[in-house]
Structure formats: structure tokens, C-alpha cells
VOGU-380311 format. One record per residue (C-alpha): residue in three letters; chain; x, y, z; residue number from 1. Coordinates in nm, 2 decimals. Example, Ala and Ser with C-alpha at 12.3 -4.5 7.8 and 13.67 -1.06 7.14 Angstrom:
2
@r = Ala&c = A&x = 1.23&y = -0.45&z = 0.78&k = 1
@r = Ser&c = A&x = 1.37&y = -0.11&z = 0.71&k = 2
// end
This chain:
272
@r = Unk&c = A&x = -4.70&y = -0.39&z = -3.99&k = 1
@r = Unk&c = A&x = -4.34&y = -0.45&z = -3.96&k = 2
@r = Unk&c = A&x = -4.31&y = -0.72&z = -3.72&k = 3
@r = Unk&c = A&x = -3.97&y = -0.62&z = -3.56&k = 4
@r = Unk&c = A&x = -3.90&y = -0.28&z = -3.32&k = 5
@r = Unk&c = A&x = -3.69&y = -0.06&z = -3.37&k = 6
@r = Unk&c = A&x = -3.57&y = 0.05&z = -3.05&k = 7
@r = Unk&c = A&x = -3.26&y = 0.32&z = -3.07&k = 8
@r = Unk&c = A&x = -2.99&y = 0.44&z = -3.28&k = 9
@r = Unk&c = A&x = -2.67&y = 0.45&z = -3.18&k = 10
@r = Unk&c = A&x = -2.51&y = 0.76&z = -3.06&k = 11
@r = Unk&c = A&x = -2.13&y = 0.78&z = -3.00&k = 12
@r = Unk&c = A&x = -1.99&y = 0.99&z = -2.72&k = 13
@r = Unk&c = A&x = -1.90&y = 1.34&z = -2.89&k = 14
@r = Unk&c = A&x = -1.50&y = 1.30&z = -2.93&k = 15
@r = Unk&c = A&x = -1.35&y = 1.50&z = -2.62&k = 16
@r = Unk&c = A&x = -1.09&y = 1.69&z = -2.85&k = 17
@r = Unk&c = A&x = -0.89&y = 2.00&z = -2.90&k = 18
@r = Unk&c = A&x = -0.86&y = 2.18&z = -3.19&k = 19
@r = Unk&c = A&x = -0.58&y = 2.34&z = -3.37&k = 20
@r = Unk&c = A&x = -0.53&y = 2.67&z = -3.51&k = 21
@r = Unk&c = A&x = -0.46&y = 2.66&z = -3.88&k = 22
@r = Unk&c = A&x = -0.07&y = 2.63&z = -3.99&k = 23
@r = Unk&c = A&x = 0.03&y = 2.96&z = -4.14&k = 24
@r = Unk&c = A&x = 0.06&y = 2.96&z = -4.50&k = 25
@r = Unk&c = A&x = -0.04&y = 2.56&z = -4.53&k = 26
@r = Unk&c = A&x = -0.19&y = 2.38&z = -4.79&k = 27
@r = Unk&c = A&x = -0.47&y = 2.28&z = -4.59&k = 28
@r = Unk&c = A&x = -0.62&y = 2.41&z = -4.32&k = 29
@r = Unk&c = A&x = -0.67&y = 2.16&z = -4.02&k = 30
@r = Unk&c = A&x = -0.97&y = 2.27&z = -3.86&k = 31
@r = Unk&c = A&x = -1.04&y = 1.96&z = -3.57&k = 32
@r = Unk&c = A&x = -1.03&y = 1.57&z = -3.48&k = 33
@r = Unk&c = A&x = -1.34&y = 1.37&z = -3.46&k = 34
@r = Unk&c = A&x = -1.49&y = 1.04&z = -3.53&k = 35
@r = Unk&c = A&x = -1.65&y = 0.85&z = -3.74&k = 36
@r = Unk&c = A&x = -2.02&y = 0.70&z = -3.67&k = 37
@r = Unk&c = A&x = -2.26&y = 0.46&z = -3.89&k = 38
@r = Unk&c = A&x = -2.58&y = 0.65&z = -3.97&k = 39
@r = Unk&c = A&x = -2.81&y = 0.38&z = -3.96&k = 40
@r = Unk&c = A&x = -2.66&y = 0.11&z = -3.65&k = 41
@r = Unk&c = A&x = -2.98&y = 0.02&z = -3.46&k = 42
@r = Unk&c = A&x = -3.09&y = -0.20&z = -3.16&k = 43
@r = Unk&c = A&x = -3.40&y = -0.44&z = -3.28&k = 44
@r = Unk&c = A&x = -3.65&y = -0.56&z = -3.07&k = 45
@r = Unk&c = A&x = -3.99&y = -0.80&z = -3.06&k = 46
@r = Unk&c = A&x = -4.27&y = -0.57&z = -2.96&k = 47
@r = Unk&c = A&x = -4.40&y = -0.85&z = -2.78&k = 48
@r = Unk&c = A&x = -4.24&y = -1.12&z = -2.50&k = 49
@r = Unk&c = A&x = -4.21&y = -1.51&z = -2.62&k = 50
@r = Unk&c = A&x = -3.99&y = -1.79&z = -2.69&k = 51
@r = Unk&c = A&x = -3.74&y = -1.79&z = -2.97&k = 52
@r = Unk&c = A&x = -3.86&y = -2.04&z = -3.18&k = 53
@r = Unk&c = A&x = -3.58&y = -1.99&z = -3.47&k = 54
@r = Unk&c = A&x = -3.25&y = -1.74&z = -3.49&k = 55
@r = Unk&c = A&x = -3.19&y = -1.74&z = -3.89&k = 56
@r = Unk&c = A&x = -2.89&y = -1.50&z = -3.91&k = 57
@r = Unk&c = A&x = -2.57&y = -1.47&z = -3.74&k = 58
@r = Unk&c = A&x = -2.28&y = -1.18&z = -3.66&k = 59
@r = Unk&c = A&x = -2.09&y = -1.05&z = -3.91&k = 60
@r = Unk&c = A&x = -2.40&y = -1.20&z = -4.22&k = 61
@r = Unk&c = A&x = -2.54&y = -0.94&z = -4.47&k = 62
@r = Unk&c = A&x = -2.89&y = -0.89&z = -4.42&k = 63
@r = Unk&c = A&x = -3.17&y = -0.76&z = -4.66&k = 64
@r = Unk&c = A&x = -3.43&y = -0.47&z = -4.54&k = 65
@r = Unk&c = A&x = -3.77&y = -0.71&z = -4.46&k = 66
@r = Unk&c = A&x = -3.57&y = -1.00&z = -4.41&k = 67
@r = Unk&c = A&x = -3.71&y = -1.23&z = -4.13&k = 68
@r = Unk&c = A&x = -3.37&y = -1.28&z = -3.81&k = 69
@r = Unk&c = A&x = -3.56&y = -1.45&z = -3.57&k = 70
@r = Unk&c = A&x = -3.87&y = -1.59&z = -3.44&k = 71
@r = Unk&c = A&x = -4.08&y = -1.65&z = -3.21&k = 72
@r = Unk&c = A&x = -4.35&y = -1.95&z = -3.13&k = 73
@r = Unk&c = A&x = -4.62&y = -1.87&z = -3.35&k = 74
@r = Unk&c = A&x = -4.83&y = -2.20&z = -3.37&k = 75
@r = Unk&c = A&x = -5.17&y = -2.03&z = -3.19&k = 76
@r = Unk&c = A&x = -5.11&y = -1.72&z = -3.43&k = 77
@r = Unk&c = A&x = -5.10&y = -1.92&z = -3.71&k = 78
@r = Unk&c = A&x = -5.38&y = -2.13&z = -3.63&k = 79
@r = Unk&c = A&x = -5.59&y = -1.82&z = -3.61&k = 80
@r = Unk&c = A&x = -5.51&y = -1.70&z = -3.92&k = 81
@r = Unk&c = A&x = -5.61&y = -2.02&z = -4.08&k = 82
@r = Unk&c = A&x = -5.95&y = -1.99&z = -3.92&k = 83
@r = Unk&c = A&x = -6.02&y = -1.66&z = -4.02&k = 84
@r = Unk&c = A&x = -5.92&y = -1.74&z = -4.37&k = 85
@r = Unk&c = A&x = -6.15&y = -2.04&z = -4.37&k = 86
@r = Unk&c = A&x = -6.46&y = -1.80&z = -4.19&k = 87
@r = Unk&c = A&x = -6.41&y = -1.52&z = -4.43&k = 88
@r = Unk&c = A&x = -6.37&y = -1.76&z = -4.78&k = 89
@r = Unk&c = A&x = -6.72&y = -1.96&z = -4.68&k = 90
@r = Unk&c = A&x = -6.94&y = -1.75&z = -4.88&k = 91
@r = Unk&c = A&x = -7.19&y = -2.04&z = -4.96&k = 92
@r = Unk&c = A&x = -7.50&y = -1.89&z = -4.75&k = 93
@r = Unk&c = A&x = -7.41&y = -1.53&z = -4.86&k = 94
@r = Unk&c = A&x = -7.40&y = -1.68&z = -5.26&k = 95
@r = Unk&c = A&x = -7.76&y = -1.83&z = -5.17&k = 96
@r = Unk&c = A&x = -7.93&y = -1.56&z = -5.03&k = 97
@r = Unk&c = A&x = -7.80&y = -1.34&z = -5.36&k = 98
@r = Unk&c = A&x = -7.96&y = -1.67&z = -5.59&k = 99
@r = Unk&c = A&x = -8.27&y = -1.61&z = -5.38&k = 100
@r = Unk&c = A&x = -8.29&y = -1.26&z = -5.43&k = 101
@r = Unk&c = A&x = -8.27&y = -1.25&z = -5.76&k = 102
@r = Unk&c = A&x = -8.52&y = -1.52&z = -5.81&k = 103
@r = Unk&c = A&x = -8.77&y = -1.36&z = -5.51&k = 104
@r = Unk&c = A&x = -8.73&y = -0.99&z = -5.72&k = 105
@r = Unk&c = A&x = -8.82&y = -1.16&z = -6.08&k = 106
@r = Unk&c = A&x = -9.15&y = -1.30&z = -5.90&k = 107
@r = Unk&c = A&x = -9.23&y = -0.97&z = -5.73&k = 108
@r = Unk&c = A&x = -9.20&y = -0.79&z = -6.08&k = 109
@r = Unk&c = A&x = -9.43&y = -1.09&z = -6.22&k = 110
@r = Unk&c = A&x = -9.67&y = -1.04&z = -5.93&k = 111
@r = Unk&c = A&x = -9.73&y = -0.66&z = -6.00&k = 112
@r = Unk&c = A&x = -9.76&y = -0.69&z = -6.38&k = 113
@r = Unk&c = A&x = -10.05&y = -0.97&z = -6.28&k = 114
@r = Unk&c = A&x = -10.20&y = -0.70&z = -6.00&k = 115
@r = Unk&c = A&x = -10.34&y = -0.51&z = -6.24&k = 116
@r = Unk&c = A&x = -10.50&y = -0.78&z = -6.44&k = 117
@r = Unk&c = A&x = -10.72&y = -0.91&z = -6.13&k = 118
@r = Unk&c = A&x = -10.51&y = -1.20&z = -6.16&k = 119
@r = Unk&c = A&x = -10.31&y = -1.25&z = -5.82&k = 120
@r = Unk&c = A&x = -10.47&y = -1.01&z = -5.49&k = 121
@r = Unk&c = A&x = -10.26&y = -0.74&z = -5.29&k = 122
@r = Unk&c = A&x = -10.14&y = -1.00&z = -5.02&k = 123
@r = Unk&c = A&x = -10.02&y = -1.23&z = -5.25&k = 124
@r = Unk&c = A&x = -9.79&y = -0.96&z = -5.38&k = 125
@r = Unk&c = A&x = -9.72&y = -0.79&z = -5.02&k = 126
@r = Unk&c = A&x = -9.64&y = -1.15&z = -4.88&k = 127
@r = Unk&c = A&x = -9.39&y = -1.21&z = -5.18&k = 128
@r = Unk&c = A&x = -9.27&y = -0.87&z = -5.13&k = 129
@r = Unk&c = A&x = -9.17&y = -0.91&z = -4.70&k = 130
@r = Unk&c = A&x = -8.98&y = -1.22&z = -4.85&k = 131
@r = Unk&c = A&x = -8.78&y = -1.05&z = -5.07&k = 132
@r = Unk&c = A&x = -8.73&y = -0.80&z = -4.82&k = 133
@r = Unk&c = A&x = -8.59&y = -1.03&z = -4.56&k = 134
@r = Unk&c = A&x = -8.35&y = -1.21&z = -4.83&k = 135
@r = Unk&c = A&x = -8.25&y = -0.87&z = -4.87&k = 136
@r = Unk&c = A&x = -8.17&y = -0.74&z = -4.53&k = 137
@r = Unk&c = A&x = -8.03&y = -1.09&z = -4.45&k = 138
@r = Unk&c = A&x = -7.77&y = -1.06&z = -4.73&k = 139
@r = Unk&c = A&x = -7.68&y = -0.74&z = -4.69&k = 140
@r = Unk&c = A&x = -7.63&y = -0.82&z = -4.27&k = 141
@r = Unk&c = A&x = -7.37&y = -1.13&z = -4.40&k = 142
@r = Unk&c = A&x = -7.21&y = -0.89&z = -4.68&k = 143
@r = Unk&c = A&x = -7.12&y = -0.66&z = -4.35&k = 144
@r = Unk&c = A&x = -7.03&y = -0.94&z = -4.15&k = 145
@r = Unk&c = A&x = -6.79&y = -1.02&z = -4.44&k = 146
@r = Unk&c = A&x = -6.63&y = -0.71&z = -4.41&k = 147
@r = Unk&c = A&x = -6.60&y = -0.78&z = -4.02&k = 148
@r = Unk&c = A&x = -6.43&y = -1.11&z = -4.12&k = 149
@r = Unk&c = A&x = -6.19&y = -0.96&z = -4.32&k = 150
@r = Unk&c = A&x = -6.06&y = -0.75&z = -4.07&k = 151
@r = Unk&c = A&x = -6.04&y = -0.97&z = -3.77&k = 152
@r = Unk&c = A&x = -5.86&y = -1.19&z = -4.08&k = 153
@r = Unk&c = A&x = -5.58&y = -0.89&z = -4.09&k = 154
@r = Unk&c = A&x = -5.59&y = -0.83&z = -3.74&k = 155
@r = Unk&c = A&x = -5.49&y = -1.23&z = -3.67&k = 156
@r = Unk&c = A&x = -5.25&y = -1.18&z = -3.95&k = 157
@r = Unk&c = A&x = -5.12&y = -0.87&z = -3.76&k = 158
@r = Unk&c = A&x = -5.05&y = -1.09&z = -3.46&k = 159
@r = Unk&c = A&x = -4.87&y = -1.33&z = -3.66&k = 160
@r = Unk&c = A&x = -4.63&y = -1.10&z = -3.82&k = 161
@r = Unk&c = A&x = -4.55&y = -0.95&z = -3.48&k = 162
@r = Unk&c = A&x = -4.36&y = -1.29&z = -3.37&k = 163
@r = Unk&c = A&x = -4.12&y = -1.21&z = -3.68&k = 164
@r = Unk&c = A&x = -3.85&y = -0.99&z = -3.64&k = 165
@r = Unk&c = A&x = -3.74&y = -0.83&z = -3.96&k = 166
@r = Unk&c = A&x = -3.45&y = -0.64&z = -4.05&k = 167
@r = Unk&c = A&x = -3.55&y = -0.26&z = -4.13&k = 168
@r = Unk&c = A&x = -3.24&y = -0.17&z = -4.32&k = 169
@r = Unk&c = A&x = -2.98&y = -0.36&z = -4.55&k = 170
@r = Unk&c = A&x = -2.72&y = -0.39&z = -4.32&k = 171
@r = Unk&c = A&x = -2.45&y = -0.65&z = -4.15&k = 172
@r = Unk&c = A&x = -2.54&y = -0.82&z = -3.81&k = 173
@r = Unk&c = A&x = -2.31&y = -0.72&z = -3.55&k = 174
@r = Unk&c = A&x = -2.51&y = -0.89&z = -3.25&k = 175
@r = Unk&c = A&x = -2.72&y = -1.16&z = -3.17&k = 176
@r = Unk&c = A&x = -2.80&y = -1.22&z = -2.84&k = 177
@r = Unk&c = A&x = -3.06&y = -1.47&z = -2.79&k = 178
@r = Unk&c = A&x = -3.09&y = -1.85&z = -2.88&k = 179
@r = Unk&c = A&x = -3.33&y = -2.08&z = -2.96&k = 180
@r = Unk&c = A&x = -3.56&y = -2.17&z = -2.71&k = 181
@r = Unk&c = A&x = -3.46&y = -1.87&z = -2.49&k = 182
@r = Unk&c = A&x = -3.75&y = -1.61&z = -2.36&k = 183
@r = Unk&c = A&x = -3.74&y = -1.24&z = -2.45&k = 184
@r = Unk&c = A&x = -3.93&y = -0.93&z = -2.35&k = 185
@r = Unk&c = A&x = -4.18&y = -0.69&z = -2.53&k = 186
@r = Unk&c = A&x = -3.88&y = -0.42&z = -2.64&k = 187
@r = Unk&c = A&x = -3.62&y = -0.59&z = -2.56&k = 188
@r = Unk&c = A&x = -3.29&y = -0.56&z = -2.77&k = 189
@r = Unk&c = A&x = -3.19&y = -0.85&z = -2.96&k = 190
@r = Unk&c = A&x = -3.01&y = -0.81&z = -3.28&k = 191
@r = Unk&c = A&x = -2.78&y = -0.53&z = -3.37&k = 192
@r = Unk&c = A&x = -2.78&y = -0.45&z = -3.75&k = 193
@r = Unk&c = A&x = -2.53&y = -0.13&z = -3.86&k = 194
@r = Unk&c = A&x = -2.54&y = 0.01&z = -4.23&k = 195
@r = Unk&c = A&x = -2.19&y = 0.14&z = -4.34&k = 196
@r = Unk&c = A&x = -2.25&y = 0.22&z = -4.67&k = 197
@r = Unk&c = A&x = -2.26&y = 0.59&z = -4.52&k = 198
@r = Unk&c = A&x = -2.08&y = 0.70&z = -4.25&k = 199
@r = Unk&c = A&x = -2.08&y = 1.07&z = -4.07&k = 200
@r = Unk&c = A&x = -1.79&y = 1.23&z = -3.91&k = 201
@r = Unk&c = A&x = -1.86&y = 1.40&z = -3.56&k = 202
@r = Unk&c = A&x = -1.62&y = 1.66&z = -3.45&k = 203
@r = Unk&c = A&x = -1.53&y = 1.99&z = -3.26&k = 204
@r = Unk&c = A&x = -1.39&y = 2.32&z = -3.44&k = 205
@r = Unk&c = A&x = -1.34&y = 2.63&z = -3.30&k = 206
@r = Unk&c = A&x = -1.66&y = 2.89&z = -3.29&k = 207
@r = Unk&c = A&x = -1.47&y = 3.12&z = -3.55&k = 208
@r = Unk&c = A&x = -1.40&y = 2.84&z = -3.74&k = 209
@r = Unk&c = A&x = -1.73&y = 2.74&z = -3.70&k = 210
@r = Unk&c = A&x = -1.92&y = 3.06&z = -3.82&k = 211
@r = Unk&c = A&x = -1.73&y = 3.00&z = -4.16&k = 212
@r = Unk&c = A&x = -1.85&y = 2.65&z = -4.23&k = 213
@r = Unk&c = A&x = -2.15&y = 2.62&z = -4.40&k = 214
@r = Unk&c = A&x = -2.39&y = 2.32&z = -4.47&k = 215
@r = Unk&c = A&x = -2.35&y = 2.21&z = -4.76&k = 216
@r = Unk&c = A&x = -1.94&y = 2.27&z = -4.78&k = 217
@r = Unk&c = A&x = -1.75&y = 1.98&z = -4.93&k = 218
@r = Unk&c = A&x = -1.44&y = 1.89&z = -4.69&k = 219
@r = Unk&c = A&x = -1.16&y = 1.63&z = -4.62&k = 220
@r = Unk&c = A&x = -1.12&y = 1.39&z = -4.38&k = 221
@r = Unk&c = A&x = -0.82&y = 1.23&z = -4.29&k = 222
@r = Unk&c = A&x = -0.89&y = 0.87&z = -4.14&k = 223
@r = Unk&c = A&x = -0.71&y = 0.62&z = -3.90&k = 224
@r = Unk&c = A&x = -0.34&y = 0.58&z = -3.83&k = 225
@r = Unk&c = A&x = -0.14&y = 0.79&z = -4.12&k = 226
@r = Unk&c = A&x = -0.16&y = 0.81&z = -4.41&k = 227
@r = Unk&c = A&x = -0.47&y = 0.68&z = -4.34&k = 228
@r = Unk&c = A&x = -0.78&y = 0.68&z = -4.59&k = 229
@r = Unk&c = A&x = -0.88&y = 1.04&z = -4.73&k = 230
@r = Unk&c = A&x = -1.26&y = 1.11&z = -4.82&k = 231
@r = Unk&c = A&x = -1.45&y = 1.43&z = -4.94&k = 232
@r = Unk&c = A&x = -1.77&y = 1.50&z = -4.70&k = 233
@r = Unk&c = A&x = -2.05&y = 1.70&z = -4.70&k = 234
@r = Unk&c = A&x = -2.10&y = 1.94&z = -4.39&k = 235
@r = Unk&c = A&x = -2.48&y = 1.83&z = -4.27&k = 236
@r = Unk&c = A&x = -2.45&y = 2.05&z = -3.95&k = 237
@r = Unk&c = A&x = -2.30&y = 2.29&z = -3.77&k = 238
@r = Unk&c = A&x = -2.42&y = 2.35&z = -3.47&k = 239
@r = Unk&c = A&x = -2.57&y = 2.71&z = -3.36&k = 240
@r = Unk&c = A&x = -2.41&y = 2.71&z = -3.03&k = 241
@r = Unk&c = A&x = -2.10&y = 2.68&z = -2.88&k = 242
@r = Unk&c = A&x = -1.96&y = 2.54&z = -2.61&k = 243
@r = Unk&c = A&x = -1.88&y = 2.76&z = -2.33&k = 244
@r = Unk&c = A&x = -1.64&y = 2.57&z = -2.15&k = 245
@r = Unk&c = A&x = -1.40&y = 2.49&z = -2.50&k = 246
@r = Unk&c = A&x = -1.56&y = 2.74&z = -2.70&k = 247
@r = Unk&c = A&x = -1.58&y = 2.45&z = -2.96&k = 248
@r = Unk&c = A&x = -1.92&y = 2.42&z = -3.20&k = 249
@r = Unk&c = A&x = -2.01&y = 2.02&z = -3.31&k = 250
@r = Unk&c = A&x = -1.98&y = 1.98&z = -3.71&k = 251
@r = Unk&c = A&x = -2.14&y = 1.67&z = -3.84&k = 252
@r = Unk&c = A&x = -2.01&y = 1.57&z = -4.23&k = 253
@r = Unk&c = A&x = -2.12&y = 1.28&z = -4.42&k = 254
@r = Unk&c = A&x = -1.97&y = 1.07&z = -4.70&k = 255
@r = Unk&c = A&x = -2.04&y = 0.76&z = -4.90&k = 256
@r = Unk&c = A&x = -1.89&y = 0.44&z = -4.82&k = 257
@r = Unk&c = A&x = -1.99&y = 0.16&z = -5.05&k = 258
@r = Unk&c = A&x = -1.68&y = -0.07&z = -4.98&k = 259
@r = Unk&c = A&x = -1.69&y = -0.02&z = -4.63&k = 260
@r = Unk&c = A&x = -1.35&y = 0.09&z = -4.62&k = 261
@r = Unk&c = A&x = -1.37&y = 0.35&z = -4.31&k = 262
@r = Unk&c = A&x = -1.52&y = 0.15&z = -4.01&k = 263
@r = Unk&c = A&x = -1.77&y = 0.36&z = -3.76&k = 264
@r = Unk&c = A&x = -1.59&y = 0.38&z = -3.48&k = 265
@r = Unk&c = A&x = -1.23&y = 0.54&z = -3.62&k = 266
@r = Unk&c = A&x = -1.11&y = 0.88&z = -3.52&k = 267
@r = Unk&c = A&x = -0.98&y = 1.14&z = -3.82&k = 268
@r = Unk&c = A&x = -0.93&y = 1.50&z = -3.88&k = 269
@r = Unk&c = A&x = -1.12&y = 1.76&z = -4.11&k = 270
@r = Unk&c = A&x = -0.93&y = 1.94&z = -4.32&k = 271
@r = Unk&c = A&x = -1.06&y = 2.22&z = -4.56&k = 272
// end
């Protein structure tokens, strides 16, 4: 189990914008304004409350998806894990009782083969027999056992992990808010971490506009302050309704951005 919680993804305010009617007899049509939003920006949390024992990362560093950011005191956790490691590898009286069995079944089938001769009596065989039987139930009470330890082993392990917060994504750190030696809560956000390797583009069009635009429809975007960065999208969704009060509909279009060129946060214009 991942250690850290994810708590919420970040959702900018839709972009409170009116959009124009296409320019007769233009080369593009400008269908609305919008902005631009990280797909993946996240809030991460400890699932449960301690002390920060260690912050490892820092704004503005790239981190890996399962890298450890911070964590807490772990000394009793990891003390348990050791002694359910130590319980569950100390297999000497289970390796006995399987040497006994094997040496109590060889005398039982020795004992039978000398029933028939007159040569041993019925409770000689029967005694040998309830021994074997009890080395039997005995060992197969500490194999389950066994498994028992090997769960409570995971399950202390479990516990561990949980004062670890890792990094779901690959991403850049764009918050830290506790220190060392500062208390947190169970859920509590502590470390922002934002993906920009693909960005979507939130924005308003008209309904008849709207009901022309299809997912799947590759577009343009026009970013930031002109001339600006241009980027081909991908219409992911166009909303079903409309607004009553604008009679705008919400389009949603998403583009790679490797560099990181086109920051989350910029406003732009869709353009067919």
C-alpha cells in the first residue's frame, strides 16, 4: 500500500469569459478564451497523524512516482517489523516436528509389517500410531500459525510504509508545508506535486458552436500574451448542456507538453 494520500486534484475556477462570433471570411475561426490547467496537480497527505521525522524534497525539485518526500517517526513501526520477521523466520520447532514425523511414520510402517508376524501386539502399534498423530496435528497447527505470522508480518510492514509519504506521479514540487519536527494530521495536505507534461485547456463557446465540436476534433490554441505559444489539442469534452444564463457549453482540449513550455495557469483562445 502506497504510504502517502492522495487527497484532491486541483480544479481551476471555469474562466468567466465571452465568446466571439467568428470573423467573416477569416482564416480561422475564433471560437472562445479559456485556460489552461495541469491534469495531474494534486494535494498529498499522511493517512495517519505524527511527527515529521524527515522532509527529503523541496519546491520547485523533480520528483519520481514512488519516491519517498517526507516522513514520519517510525522507530515503534520498525521495531515491529523486525520482530515479526524474527517470529515468522524461527522455523526450528516446526523443522523438528517434520524430522519427527518422518522418523515416527517409518516405525509405524515397520510396526505393521511386524503385526502380522506375531512379532510386536496391536498396542504397541496403536501407541506408536497416537504419536505420530500428535507430531502430526502439532506440525500442521505451527505450519498455520506460520501463515498467521506472515500476515501480521505484512500487516506491521503495512504500518510502516504508512509513515512514508510517496509521490504518486512524476511530477515537480510546488509546495511543502511542513518541517522537521512539526506534527501533522491523518489527511492533512502537505506537499503539492503538479505534472505538466500534459496540460488541458478549459473554456466557453457558444451552444451552436458547441453542437459542431466533436470529441476527438484536433484544434488550436493560442497561449499567453501575443504571439504567444500555438499548440494543436484534442477536444476531450464538450459538455451536453448549456448554460442558460450565457448560453455558453464548457469544452475541455488536451495537448502534450513535454518541455513544459505552457504553464497551468495561463489564459488562451481556441481557434479551429
Amino acid at each position: 500500500m502506497a504510504a502517502g494520500c492522495l487527497l484532491a486534484t486541483v480544479s481551476l475556477a471555469q474562466p468567466a469569459v465571452t465568446a466571439r462570433a467568428a470573423p467573416a471570411g477569416g482564416a480561422s475561426t475564433f471560437l472562445a478564451q479559456g485556460v489552461t490547467q495541469a491534469i495531474k496537480d494534486i494535494k498529498l497527505g499522511m493517512t495517519v497523524a505524527g511527527r515529521v521525522d524527515g522532509v527529503l524534497i523541496r519546491e520547485g525539485q523533480r520528483v519520481r512516482q514512488g519516491q519517498v518526500l517526507l516522513y514520519q517517526d517510525k522507530q515503534a513501526e520498525e521495531l515491529e517489523v523486525q520482530r515479526r520477521r524474527l517470529l515468522l523466520q524461527d522455523n526450528s520447532r516446526l523443522n523438528e516436528l517434520r524430522n519427527k514425523e518422518i522418523v515416527l511414520t517409518e516405525q509405524v510402517g515397520s510396526l505393521r509389517s511386524l503385526l502380522t508376524s506375531g512379532a510386536v501386539s496391536r498396542k504397541q502399534l496403536e501407541d506408536e500410531e497416537m504419536s505420530m498423530n500428535a507430531v502430526v496435528s502439532e506440525r500442521k497447527a505451527l505450519e498455520i500459525a506460520k501463515q498467521r505470522e506472515q500476515v501480521e508480518l505484512e500487516m506491521a510492514m503495512e504500518a510502516f510504509e504508512r509513515r512514508h509519504l510517496r509521490s504518486p506521479i512524476n511530477g515537480i514540487v510546488t509546495k511543502v508545508i511542513p518541517r522537521t519536527g512539526e506534527s501533522i494530521g491523518a489527511h492533512e495536505p502537505v506537499v503539492h506535486v503538479v505534472d505538466t507534461s500534459r496540460v488541458r485547456f478549459m473554456g466557453n463557446i457558444p451552444a451552436a458552436q458547441g453542437a459542431l465540436l466533436r470529441v476527438g476534433a484536433q484544434v488550436t490554441l493560442r497561449l499567453g500574451v501575443d504571439p504567444g505559444i500555438t499548440r494543436t489539442a484534442r477536444v476531450m469534452f464538450v459538455s451536453p448542456i448549456a448554460d442558460p444564463a450565457s448560453g455558453l457549453v464548457e469544452v475541455i482540449a488536451e495537448f502534450d507538453n513535454p518541455d513544459g513550455a505552457v504553464r497551468p495557469g495561463i489564459t488562451g483562445r481556441l481557434v479551429l
